[in-house]
C-alpha positions as CSV (number, residue, x, y, z in Angstrom):
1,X,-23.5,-38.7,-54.9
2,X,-23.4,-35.7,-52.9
3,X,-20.6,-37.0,-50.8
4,X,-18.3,-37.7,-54.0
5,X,-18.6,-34.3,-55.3
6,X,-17.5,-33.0,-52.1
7,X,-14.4,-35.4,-52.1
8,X,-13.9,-34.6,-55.7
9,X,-13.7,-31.1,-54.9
10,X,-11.2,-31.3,-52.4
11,X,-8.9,-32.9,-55.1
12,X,-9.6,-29.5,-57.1
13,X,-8.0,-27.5,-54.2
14,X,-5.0,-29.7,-54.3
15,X,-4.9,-29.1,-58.3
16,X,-4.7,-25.8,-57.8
17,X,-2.5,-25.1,-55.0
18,X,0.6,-25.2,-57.4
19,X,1.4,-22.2,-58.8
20,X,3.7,-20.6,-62.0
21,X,6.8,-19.9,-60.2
22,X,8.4,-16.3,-60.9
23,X,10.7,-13.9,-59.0
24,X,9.7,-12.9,-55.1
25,X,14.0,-11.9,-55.0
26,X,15.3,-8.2,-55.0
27,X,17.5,-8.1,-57.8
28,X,21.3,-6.9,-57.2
29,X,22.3,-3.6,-59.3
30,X,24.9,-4.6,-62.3
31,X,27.6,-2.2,-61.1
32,X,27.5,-4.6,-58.1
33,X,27.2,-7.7,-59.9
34,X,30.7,-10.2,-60.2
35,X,29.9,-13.7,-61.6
36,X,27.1,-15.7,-60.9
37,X,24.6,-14.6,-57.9
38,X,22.4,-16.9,-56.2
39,X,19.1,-16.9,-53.9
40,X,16.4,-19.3,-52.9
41,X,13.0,-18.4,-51.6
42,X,10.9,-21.1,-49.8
43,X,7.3,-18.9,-49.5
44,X,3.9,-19.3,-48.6
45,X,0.3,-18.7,-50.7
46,X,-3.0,-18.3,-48.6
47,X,-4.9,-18.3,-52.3
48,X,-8.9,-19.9,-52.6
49,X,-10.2,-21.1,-55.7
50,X,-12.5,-21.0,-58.2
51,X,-13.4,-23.0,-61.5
52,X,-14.2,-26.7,-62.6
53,X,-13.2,-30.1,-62.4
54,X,-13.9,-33.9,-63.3
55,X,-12.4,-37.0,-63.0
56,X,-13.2,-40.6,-62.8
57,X,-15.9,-39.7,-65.8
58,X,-18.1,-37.9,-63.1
59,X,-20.0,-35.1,-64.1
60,X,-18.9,-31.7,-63.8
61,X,-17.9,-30.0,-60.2
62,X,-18.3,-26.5,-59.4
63,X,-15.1,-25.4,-56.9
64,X,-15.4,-22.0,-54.9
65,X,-14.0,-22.6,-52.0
66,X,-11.6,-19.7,-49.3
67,X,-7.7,-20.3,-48.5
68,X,-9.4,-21.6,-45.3
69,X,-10.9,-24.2,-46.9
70,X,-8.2,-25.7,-48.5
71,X,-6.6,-25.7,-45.3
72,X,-8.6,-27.9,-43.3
73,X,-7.6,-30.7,-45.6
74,X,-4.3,-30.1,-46.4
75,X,-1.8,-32.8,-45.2
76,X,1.7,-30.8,-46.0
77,X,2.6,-28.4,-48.4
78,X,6.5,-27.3,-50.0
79,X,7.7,-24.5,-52.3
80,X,10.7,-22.9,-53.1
81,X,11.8,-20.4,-55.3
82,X,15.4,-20.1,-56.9
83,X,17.2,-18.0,-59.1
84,X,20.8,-17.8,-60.6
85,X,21.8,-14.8,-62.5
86,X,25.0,-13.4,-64.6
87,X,24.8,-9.8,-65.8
88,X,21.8,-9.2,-68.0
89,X,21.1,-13.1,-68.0
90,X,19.3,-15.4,-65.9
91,X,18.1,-19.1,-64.3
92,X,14.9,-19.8,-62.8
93,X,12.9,-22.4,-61.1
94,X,9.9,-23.3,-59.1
95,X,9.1,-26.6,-57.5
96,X,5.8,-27.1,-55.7
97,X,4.7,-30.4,-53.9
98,X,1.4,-30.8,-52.0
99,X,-1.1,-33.3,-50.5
100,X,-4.6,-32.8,-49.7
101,X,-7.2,-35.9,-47.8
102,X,-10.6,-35.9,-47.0
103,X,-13.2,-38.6,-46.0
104,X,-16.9,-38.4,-46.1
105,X,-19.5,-40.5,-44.7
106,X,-22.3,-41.4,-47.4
107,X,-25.4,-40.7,-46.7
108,X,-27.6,-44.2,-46.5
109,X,-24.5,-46.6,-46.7
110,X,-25.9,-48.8,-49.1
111,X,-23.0,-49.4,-51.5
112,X,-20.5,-47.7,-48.7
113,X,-20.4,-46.4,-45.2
114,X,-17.7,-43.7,-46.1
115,X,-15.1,-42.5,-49.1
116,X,-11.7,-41.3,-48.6
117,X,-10.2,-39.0,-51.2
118,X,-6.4,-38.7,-51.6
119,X,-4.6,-36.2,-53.9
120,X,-1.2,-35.3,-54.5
121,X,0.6,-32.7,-56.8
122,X,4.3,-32.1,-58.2
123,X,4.6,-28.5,-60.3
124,X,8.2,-28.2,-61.5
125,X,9.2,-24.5,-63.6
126,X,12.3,-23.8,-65.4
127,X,13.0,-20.8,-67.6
128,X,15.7,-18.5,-68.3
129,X,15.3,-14.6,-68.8
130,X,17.0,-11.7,-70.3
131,X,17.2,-8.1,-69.4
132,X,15.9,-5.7,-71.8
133,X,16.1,-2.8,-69.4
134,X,18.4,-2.1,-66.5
135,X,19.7,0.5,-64.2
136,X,20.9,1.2,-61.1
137,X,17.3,1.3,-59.5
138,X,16.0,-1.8,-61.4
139,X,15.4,-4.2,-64.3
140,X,13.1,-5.6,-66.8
141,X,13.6,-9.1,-67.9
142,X,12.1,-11.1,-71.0
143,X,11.5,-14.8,-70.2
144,X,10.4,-18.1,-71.2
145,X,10.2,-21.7,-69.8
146,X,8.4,-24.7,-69.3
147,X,5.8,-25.8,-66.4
148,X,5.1,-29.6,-65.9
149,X,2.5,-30.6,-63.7
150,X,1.8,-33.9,-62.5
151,X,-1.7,-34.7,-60.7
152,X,-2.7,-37.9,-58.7
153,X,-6.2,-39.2,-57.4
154,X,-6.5,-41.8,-55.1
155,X,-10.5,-42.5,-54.1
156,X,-11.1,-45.5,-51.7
157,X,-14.5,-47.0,-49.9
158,X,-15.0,-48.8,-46.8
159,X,-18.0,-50.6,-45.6
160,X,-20.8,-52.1,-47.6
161,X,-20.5,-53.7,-51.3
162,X,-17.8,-51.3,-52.3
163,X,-15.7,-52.1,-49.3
164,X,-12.1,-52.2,-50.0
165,X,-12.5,-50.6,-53.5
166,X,-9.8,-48.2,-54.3
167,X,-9.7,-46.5,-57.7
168,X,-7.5,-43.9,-58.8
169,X,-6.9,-41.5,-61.8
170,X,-4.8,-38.4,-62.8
171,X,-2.5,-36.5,-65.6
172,X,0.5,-35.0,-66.2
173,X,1.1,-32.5,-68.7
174,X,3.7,-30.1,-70.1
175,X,3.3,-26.5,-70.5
176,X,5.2,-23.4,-72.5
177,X,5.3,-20.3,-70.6
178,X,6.6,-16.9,-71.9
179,X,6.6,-13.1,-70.2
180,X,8.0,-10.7,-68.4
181,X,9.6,-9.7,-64.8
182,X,11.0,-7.0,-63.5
183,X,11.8,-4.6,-59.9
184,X,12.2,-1.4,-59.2
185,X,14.0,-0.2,-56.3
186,X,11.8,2.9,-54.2
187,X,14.8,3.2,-51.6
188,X,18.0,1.0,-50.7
189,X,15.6,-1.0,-48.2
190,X,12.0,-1.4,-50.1
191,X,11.4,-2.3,-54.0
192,X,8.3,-3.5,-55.8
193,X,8.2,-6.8,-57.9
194,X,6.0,-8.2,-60.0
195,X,6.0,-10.8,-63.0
196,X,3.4,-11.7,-66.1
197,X,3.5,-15.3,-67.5
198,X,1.1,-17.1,-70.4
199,X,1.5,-20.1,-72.1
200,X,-0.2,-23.3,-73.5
201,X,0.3,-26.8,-74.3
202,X,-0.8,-29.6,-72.8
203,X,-3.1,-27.1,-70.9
204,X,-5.3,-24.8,-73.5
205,X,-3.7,-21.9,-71.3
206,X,-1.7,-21.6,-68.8
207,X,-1.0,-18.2,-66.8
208,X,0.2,-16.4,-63.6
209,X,0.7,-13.0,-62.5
210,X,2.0,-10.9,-59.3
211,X,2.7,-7.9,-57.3
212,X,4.5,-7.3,-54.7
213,X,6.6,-5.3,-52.4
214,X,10.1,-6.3,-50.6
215,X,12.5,-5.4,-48.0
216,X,16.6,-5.8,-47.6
217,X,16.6,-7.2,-44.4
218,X,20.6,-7.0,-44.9
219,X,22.7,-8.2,-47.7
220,X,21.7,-11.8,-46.9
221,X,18.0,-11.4,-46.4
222,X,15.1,-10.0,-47.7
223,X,11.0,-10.6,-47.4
224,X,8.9,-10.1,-49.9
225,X,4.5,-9.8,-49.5
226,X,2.4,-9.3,-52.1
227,X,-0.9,-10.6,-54.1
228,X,-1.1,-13.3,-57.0
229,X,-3.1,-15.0,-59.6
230,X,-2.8,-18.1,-61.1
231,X,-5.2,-20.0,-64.2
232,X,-5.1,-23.1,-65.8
233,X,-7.5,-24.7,-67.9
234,X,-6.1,-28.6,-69.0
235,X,-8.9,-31.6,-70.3
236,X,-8.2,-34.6,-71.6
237,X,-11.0,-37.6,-72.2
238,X,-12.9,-37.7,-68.9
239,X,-10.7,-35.2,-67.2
240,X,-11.0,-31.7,-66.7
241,X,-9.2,-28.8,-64.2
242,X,-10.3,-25.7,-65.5
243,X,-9.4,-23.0,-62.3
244,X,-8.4,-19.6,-61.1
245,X,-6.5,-19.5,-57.9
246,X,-5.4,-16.4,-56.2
247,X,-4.7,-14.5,-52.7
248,X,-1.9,-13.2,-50.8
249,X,1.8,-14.2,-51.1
250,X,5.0,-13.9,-48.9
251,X,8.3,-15.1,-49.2
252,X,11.8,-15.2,-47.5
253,X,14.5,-15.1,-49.4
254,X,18.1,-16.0,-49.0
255,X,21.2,-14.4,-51.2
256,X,24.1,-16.3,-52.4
């Protein structure tokens, strides 16, 4: 039992490696803007996790586990960041893909010599914003949008009576999201950034923060570190992902 818990904990880490989505870009000045502007931002999250999580109609797991953790069973990780804006309006999305494995020998063998856990993850965010306050050093936008998540357990055994068994379980769920981002621009080269999002729906909440600080590169390129935090808390029958995740953030974006 104590093997499975472990397993099921790594699927935990996978659950909550997807994040909100929001704005790591520098946002262009409306006396420069003409038409529609683009960027993308592929970035990277070193977050750990915290929380609770079921599946399979097992009891209860307690996750707490470092970014470092995580990382020793991840397989391959993907997100990107994109924005398209027009004057005071704007697009935004997030798409976030992951897989996570671990296998554990159990402990006397009797029903299995070992379990192999398999998880994978798609987050997809799409939202639109307006500003409410701009300037020349900065702006403050008023959005909304919608998260899905989609979540996929694969748990298999070798060995023993349970040889060969493979059983899997998982969720997908749709999530409102409203807030606020915004910049503010300290010099022509360094600005802060930050963002604020809540929601609900298939999840009983659903929210992410950030802050962070950028720099211009040049007109094409900027970089972007900074800290966020992420919670979700989504049950349904026998399943449960109730987590925090957060640590640093950095992204690299690329202007259109």
């Amino acid at each position: 039992m104590k093997s499975l818990k472990k397993a099921f904990l790594v699927c935990g880490f996978l659950w909550a490696i997807p994040a909100a989505g929001a704005d790591l870009t520098p946002e262009t000045p409306p006396a420069a803007e003409s038409g529609w502007t683009f960027s993308v931002t592929p970035y990277f999250w070193a977050a750990g996790l915290s929380g609770e999580t079921s599946q399979f109609g097992l009891p209860v797991v307690d996750m707490n586990a470092s970014f470092s953790d995580i990382l020793d069973n991840l397989d391959f990780a993907a997100m990107l960041m994109g924005e398209a804006r027009k004057g005071r309006f704007s697009l935004f999305g997030d798409l976030i893909y992951t897989q996570l494995s671990s296998g554990r020998a159990t402990p006397r063998g009797i029903l299995a010599t070992s379990v192999n856990v398999e998880a994978s993850t798609f987050a997809g965010l799409a939202g639109a914003g307006y500003s409410v306050l701009e300037g020349p050093t900065g702006r403050l936008d008023v959005v909304a949008g919608m998260r899905v998540w989609s979540v996929d357990t694969d748990i298999s055994f070798s060995g023993a009576f349970l040889d060969g068994v493979t059983r899997s379980d998982g969720a997908t769920w749709v999530d409102g999201l409203v807030g606020i981002r915004g910049n503010y621009a300290f010099t022509p080269k360094f600005y802060a950034t930050g963002w604020g999002l809540v929601g609900a729906g298939g999840a009983d909440i659903d929210w992410d923060v950030a802050a962070a600080i950028g720099y211009n590169i040049n007109e094409r390129f900027s970089a972007t570190l900074g800290y966020r935090a992420l919670g979700v808390n989504y049950s349904s029958d026998d399943f449960l992902f109730d987590a925090v995740e957060q640590g640093p953030i950095a992204g690299l974006t690329i202007n259109f």
